[in-house]
C-alpha positions in Angstrom: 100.5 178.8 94.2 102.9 178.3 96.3 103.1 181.2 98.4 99.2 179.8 99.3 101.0 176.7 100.1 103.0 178.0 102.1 100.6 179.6 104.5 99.2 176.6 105.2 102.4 175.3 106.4 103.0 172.8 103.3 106.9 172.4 102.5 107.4 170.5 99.2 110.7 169.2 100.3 108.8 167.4 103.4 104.6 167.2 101.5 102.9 166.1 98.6 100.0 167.9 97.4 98.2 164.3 96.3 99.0 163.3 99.5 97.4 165.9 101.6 94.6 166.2 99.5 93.5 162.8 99.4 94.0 162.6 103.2 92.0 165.5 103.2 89.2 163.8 101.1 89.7 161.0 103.7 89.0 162.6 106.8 85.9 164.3 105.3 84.2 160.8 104.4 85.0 159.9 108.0 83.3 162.4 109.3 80.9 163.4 106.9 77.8 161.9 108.9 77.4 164.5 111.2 75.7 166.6 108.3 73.1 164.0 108.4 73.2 163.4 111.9 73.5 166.8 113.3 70.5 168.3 111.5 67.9 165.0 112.9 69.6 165.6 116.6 69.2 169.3 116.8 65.6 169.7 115.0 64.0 167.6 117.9 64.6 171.3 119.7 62.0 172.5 117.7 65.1 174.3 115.3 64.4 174.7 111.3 66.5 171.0 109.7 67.3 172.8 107.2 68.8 175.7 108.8 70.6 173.5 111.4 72.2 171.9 107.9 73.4 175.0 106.5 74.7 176.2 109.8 76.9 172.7 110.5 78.1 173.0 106.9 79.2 176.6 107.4 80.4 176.9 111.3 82.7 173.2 110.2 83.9 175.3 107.3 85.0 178.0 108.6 86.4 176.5 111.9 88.0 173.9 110.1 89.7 176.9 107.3 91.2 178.5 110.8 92.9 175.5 111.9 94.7 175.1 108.3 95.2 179.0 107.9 96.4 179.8 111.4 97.1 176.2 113.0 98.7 175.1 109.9 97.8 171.5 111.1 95.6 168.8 109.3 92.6 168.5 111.5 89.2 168.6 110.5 86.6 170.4 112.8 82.0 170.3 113.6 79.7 170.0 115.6 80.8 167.5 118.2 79.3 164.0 118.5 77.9 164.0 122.2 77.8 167.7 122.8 75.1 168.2 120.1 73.2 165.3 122.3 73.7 167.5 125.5 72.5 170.4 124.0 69.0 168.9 122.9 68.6 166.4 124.9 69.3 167.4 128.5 69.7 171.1 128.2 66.5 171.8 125.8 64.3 168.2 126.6 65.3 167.1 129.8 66.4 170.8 131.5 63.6 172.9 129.8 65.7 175.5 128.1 64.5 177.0 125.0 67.0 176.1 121.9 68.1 180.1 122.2 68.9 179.9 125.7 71.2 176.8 124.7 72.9 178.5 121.9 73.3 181.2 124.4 75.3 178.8 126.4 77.2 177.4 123.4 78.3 180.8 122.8 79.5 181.9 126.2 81.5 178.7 126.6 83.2 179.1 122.8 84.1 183.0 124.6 85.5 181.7 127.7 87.5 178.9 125.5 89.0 181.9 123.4 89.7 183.8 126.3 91.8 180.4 128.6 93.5 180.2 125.1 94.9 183.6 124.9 95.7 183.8 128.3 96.9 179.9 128.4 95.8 178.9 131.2 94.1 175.5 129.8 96.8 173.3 131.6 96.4 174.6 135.0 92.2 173.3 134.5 93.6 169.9 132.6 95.7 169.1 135.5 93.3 170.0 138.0 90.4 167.2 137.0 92.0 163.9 138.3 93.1 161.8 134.9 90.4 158.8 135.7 87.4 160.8 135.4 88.6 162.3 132.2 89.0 158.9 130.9 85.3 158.1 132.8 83.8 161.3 131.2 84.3 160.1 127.5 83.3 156.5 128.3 80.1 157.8 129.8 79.4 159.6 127.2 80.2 157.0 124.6 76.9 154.8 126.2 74.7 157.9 126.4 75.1 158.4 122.5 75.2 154.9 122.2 71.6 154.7 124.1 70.5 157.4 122.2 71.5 155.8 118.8 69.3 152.8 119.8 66.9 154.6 121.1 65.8 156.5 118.1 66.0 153.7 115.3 63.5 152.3 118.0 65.6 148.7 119.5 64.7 149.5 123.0 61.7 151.5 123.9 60.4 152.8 127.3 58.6 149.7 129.9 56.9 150.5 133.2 58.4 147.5 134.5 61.7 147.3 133.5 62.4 151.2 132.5 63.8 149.8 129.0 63.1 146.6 126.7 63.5 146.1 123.4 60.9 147.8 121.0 58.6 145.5 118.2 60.6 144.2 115.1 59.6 146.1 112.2 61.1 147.7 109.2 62.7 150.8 111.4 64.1 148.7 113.5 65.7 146.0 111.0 67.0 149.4 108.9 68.8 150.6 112.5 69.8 146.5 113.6 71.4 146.4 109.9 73.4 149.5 109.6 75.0 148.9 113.2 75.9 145.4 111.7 77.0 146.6 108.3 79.0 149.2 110.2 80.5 147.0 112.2 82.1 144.9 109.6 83.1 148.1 107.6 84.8 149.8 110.3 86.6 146.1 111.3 87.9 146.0 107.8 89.0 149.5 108.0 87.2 150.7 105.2 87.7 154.7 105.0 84.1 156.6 105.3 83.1 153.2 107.0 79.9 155.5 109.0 79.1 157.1 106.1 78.7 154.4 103.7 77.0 153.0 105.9 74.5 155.2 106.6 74.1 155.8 102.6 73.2 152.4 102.3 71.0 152.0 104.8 68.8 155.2 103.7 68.6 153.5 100.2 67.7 150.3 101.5 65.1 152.4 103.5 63.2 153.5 100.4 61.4 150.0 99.4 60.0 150.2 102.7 58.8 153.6 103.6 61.1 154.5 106.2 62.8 156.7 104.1 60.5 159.2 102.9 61.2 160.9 99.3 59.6 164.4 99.1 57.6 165.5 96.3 60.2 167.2 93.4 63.4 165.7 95.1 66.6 166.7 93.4 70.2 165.4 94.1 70.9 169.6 94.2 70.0 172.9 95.5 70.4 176.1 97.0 71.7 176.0 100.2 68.9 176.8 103.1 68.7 179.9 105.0 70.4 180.3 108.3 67.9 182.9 108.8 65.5 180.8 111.5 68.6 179.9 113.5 71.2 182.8 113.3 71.9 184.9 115.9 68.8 184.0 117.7 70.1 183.9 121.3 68.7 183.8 124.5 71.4 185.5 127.4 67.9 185.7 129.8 69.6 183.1 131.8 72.4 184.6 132.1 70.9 187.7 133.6 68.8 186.1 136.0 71.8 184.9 137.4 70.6 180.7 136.7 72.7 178.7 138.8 72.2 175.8 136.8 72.6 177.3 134.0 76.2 178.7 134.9 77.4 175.0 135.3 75.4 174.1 131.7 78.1 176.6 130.5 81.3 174.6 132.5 80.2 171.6 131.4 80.2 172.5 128.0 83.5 174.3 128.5 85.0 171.1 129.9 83.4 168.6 127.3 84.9 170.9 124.6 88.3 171.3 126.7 89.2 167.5 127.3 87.5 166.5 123.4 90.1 168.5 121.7 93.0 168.0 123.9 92.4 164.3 123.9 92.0 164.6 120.0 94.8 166.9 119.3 97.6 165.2 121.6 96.4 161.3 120.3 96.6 162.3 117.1 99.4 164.4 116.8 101.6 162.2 118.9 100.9 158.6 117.2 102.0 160.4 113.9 104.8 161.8 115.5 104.0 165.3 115.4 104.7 165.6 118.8 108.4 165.7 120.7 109.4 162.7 121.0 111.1 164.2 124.4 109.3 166.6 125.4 105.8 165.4 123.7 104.9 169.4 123.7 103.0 169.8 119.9 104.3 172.3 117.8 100.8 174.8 117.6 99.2 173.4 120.1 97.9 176.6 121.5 96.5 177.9 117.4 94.8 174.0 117.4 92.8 175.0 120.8 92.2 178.5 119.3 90.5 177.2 116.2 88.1 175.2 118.4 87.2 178.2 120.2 86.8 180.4 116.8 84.6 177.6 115.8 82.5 176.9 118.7 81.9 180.6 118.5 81.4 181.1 115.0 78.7 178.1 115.5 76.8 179.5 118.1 76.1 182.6 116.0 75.0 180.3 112.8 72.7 178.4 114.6 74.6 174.8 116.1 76.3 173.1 118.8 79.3 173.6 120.3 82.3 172.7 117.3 85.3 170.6 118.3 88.1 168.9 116.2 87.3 165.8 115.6 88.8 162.4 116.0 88.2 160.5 112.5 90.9 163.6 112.0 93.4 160.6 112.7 91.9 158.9 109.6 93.4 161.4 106.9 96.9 161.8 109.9 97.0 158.1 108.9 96.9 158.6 104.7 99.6 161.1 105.4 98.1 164.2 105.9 100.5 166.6 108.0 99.4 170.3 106.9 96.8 172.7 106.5 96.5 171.9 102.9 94.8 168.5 104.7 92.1 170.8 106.8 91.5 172.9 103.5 90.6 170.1 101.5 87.7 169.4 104.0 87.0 173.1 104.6 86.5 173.1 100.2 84.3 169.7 100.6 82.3 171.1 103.5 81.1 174.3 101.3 80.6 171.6 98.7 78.3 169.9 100.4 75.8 172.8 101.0 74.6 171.8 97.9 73.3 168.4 98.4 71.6 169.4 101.5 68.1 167.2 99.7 70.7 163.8 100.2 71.5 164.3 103.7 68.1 165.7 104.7 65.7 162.6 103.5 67.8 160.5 105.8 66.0 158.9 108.5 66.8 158.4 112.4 67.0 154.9 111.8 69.7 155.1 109.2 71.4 157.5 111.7 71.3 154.7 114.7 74.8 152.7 113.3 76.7 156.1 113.8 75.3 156.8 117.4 76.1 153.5 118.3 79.3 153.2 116.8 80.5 156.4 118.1 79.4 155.3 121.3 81.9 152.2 120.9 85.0 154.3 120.0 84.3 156.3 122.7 84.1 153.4 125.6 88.4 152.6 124.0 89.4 155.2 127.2 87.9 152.6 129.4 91.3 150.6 129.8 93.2 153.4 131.2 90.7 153.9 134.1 92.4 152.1 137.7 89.7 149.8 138.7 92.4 148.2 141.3 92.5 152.0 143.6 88.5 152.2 145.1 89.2 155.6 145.4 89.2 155.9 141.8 87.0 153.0 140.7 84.0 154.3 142.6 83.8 157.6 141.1 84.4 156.3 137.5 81.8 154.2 137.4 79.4 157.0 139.3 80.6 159.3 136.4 79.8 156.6 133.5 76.4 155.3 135.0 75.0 158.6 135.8 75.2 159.9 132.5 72.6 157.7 130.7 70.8 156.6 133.8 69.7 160.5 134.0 70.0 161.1 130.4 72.4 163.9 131.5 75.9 164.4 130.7 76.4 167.2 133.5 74.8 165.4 136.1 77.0 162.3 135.3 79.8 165.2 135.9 79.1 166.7 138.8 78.1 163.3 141.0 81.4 161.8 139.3 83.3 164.6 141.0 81.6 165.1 144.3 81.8 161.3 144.6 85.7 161.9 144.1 86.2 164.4 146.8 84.1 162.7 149.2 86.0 159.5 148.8 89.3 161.0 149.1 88.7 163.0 152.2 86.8 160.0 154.0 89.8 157.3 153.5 92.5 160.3 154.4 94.4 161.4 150.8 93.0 164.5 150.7 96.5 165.7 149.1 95.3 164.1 146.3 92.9 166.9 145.5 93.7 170.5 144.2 92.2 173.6 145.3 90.3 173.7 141.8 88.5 170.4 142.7 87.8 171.6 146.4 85.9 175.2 145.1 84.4 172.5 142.2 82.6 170.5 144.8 81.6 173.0 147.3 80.1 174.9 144.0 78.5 171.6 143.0 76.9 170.9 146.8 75.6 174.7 146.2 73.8 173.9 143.4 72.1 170.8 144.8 71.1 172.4 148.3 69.8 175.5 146.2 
């Protein structure tokens, strides 16, 4: 027993095995919605629910089993919030791909990310995008799930007129108004599995009124569903064809993964002092970014979105979580929960709309570090954040974020302030639009 501790880095001079456990059970209640969440996102593709069930179970497993194994560190890994949004509802609704051709994508991108790992190269591509659209990137993203979230528990709905307005009160839309309320309060009074409870809840209080649908000869268990629809069924067509826009589709998902999991990993990791407190370098850094890649690789294959380590991580850092023992308790309730796949499945969108939304909140916190006083980096930030759900596309809220960048900068004379990278980014990007 504890030679297995050891190799996932727990001491029991420094750990407690309660400890890490429970923080482990902690961070998995946090982030447990995305098995109900994922599955509704990714099926408007056309993909098998089920399928897209068994595949975030298994690709969070095992991605999340790497980071305690070889990471040694207590983050919890899936199918990121956001990204899972990109990939069905700009790349496959919005850009026309088939849902192979985006797994294709997913699965080039989780490659490359092995590959900038190995070779660490990762910090010359973090220093190279200027720190404000980082910080614009996530908040942009944070209202495109957000709109999303609203969108599909049906509060606003489309109008010639006004492009948006708010949809007809009826019991869909009271089930999505009250979980985002309900959440609200849970997550303000820092109740642990706040989004999850809350979207339990919400799918029971569903039932009475139909929008939760019970099938016929519902049990609580079951087999786990076949991969088999969604494994290995990708699309490299685009790839061959040499598809400009489909090169970026992979860079975009590169950086979204890239800055997520940096962002994740160095917050975390340094506000529970894991970090140098002099140097603030984090000791495994490099086997953290690796188990992304493994996973966002391993994912593709099974049938999902691009994996990343995720933030309510932080939640189980906070109980005192500190080793892999942490991520292995979530790996162990992850394969659990292949076996309740009727629970998560029967819930509906609406129930789903409080964890869009509220994601979407935590996500506009990087907001305050974004200069609004330098116009030079103002302007671009707010391109970057607007485009994104004004165009229901998280790449085009990118690349217009960055080309507004260099064009500012060169116009107003501090073209120092660029790097090389974001000069052959934007002459790539002006490609693509003249093309």
């Amino acid at each position: 027993m504890n030679k297995f501790l050891t190799l996932l880095g727990y001491d029991p001079a420094k750990h407690s095995v309660k400890v890490e456990m429970l923080a482990g059970l902690t961070t998995f209640l946090t982030m447990s919605y995305i098995l109900a969440v994922n599955p509704l996102i990714l099926c408007e593709t056309g993909m098998d629910k089920g399928a897209v069930f068994s595949a975030t179970v298994i690709a969070a497993a095992i991605a999340t089993m790497v980071m305690a194994f070889y990471a040694k560190m207590p983050f919890a890994l899936a199918s990121g919030m956001g990204i899972n949004a990109f990939f069905a509802y700009t790349l496959v609704l919005v850009m026309g791909y088939t849902w192979q051709q985006a797994l294709a994508a997913v699965l080039v991108e989780g490659i490359v990310f092995i590959i900038l790992t190995f070779l660490r190269v990762r910090e010359a591509i973090v220093k190279a995008i200027p720190i404000n659209l980082r910080y614009s990137i996530s908040v942009g993203i944070g209202l495109f799930i957000a709109f999303i979230g609203l969108k599909n528990g049906g509060i606003i709905v489309a109008n010639d007129a006004t492009m948006t307005a708010l949809g007809p009160w009826n019991a869909t839309t009271l089930i999505a108004v009250g979980g985002i309320i309900l959440g609200s309060i849970l997550l303000a009074l820092n109740v642990r599995g706040a989004l999850f409870y809350t979207i339990l809840i919400m799918t029971i209080v569903g039932i009475p009124f139909g929008v939760t649908q019970i099938p016929e000869n519902f049990t609580i268990l079951s087999m786990p569903h076949s991969i088999e629809p969604i494994a290995f069924h990708i699309d490299f067509s685009r790839f061959l064809n040499l598809d400009i826009d489909y090169i970026i589709v992979v860079f975009t998902l590169l950086f979204m993964d890239l800055f997520d999991t940096l962002g994740t990993l160095i917050g975390a990791a340094t506000g529970a002092g894991m970090a140098d407190p002099k140097t603030g370098r984090i000791h495994n850094l490099n086997k953290a970014l690796m188990a992304d890649a493994v996973g966002t690789t391993i994912g593709a294959l099974c049938g999902t979105s691009t994996v990343t380590t995720y933030v309510e991580s932080t939640t189980g850092i906070l109980e005192g979580g500190r080793t892999g023992l942490t991520s292995f308790t979530v790996g162990l309730l992850f394969l659990v929960s292949l076996f309740f796949s009727p629970i998560f499945l029967m819930i509906p969108s609406a129930a789903t709309t409080s964890a869009l939304f509220l994601v979407g909140v935590m996500m506009l916190r990087s907001i305050v570090h974004i200069d609004f006083i330098d116009f030079t980096e103002a302007m671009p930030s707010l391109v970057t954040i607007l485009m994104m759900p004004f165009t229901a596309s998280i790449s085009e809220g990118i690349v217009m974020g960055l080309l507004a960048y260099v064009f500012v900068k060169l116009c107003t004379g501090r073209y120092k302030e660029l790097s090389v990278v974001m000069y052959i980014l934007a002459a790539f990007f002006v490609l693509k639009y003249m093309v």
